[in-house]
N, C-alpha and C positions, 0 to 999 in steps of 0.2 A: 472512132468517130473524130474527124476534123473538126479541130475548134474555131471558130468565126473570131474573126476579130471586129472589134465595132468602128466602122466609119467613121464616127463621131461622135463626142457627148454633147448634148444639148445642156448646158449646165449655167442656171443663172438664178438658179431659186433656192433659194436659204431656205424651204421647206418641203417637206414630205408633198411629191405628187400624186395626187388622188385618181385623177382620169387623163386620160390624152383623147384626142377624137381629130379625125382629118379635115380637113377642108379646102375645098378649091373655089378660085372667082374665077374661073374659065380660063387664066393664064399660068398662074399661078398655083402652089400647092403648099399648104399651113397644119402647122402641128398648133395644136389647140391642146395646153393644158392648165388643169386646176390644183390649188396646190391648199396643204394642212391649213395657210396662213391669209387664207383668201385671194390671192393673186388669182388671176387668169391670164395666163402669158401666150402670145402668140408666137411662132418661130417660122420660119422660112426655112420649108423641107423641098423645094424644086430641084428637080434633077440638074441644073447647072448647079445649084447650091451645094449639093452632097456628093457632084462631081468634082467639084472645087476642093472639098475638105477632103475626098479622098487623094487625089490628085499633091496637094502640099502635105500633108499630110497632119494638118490641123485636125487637134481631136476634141477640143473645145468651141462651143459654139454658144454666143446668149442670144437672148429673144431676141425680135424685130419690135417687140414692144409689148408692153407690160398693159394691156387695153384699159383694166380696170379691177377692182375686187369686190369680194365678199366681206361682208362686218364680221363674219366667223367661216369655219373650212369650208372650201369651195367642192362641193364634191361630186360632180356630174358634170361631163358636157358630151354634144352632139352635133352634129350638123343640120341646118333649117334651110339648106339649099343656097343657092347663087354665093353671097361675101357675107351669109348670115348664119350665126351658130347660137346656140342656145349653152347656159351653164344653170347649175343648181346648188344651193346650197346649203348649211344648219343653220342661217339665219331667214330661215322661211320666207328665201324667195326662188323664183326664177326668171333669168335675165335675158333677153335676147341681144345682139351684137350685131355690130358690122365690122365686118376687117375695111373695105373700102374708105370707108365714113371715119374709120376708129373710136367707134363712140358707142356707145347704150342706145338701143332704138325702142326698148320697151323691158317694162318692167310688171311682177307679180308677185304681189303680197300675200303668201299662205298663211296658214293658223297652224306647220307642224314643220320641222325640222326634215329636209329633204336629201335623201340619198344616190340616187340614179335618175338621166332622164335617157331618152330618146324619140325621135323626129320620125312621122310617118307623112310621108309627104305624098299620099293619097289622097289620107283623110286631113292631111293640113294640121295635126293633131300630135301633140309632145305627151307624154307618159312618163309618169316622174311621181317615181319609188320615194315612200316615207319611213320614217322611225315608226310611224304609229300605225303600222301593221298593213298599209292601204295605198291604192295607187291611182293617183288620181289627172284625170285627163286636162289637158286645154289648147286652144289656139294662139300662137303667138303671134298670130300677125293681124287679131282683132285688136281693137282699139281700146275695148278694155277686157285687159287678158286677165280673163277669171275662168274658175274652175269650173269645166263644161258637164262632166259625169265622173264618176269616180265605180272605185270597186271598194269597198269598206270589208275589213279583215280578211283581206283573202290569204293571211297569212297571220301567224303567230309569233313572230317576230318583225324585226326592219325587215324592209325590200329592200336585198343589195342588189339586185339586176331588174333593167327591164331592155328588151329587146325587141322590139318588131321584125317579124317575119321579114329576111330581104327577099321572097318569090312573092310573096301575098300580105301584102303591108295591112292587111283587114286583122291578120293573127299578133298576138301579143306574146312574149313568155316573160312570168316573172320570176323571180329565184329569191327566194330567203336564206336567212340566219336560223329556219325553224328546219333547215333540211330537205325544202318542197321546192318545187317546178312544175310553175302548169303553161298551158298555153291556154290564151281566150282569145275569142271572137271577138273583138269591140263591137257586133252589130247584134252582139247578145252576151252581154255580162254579169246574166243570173249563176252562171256557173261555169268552170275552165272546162273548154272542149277536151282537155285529157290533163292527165298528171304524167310527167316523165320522167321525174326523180324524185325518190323518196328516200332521205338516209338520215342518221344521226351529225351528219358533219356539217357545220356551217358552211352554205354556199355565199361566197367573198366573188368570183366574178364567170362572164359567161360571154361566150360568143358563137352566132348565129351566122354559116357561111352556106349556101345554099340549103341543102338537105340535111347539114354535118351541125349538132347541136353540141357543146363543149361545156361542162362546168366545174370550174376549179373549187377545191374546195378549203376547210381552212387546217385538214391535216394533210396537204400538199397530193391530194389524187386529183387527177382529171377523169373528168366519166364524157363518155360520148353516145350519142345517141344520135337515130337514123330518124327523121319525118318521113 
C-alpha cells in the first residue's frame, strides 16, 4: 500500500480537536473546528488554498480566524447552510455562526453538558447528543432557540453521535458509549425505526455516506452497515 503524504497541516491550536465539519458561502470552502480548550477555529480549505500549499510545499497552515469559543470543550459542529454553522458544547450551549458576519448570530442555553450536533435542513432542525443519555432537537434560526422535542434515554450512556440521514434528512441515527445504534423517524419518536448495532465497545464516532453507515469504535474496529 502507498503511503499518502499530507498536503498540509492545519496547525494553530494548542488544543485537542474535537470535531471538524465543512462549509461553503458559495465561493468559498471552510474547515470548521472545535477544540478541548473551547476555540472554534475557522481555516480556508479552497482549492486555490490547498493548491498553493501543495504547489510550495508549505506544510503548515493557521486559521483564517479564531471566530469565538466555548466557556468549556467545544465539542460538536456542523453545517446550517449558506456562511452559517452550528457548534456544541460542555458548557450547555449551542451556538450558531456566521463566517460572512464573523460573529455569533444566536445562542442556546441548555440544562446538560452536550456532545454531538448535526443540521437537517429539511426540517430546519439541529440534533445535539448529550451526556445525559438523550437527544434533544431545535431550531437555530428561531428567534428564541429553545428546545423544540427531545428523545429522553434513548440510550444508556452519553450520545457520541448523531447523524441525519444524507437521502432522507426525516431519518436520524444516534450512537452511544452504551454500544447501541439506532435510527429514528423525527415524525415519530416513541421508538428507533431499527437498531443496527449492538456491541460491548464504545461507539466514539460515525459517518453516514449515502447507503454506507460506518462506526468506529473505542477498541479501533470499524463496523459498516448497508440501509
Amino acid at each position: 500500500m502507498d503511503k499518502l503524504e499530507p498536503i498540509g497541516i492545519l496547525n494553530g491550536s494548542p488544543s485537542t480537536i474535537l470535531s471538524l465539519s465543512e462549509i461553503s458561502d458559495g465561493q468559498d470552502d471552510f474547515l470548521i473546528s472545535t477544540s478541548h480548550n473551547g476555540e472554534v477555529g475557522v481555516w480556508d480549505v479552497s482549492e486555490n488554498e490547498l493548491q498553493q500549499m501543495d504547489k510550495t510545499g508549505q506544510k503548515f497552515e493557521s486559521p483564517l480566524m479564531i471566530i469565538g469559543t466555548h466557556e468549556l470543550p467545544a465539542t460538536g459542529s456542523a453545517s446550517a447552510g449558506n456562511s452559517q454553522f452550528l457548534t456544541c458544547g460542555w458548557d450547555e450551549t449551542v451556538k450558531l455562526w456566521d463566517i460572512e458576519c464573523a460573529k455569533l448570530v444566536n445562542l442556546m442555553k441548555g440544562d446538560t453538558p452536550y456532545m454531538c450536533i448535526d443540521y437537517s435542513s429539511i426540517n430546519r432542525l439541529c440534533a445535539v447528543g448529550t451526556k445525559q443519555k438523550s437527544v434533544q432537537f431545535m431550531d437555530p434560526q428561531s428567534n428564541d432557540l429553545t428546545i423544540s422535542n427531545m428523545i429522553s434515554d434513548c440510550h444508556t450512556s452519553c450520545v457520541a453521535c448523531v447523524k441525519w440521514c444524507p437521502g432522507d434528512l426525516n431519518y436520524l441515527m444516534t450512537a452511544g458509549w452504551d454500544g447501541l445504534a439506532y435510527i429514528w423517524d423525527h415524525r415519530k419518536l416513541s421508538q428507533p425505526s431499527s437498531t443496527i448495532h449492538k456491541s460491548k465497545e464504545r461507539i466514539m464516532s460515525s459517518c453516514w455516506k449515502d447507503n454506507l453507515i460506518l462506526i468506529g469504535t473505542d477498541k479501533g474496529n470499524v463496523y459498516s452497515y448497508t440501509r
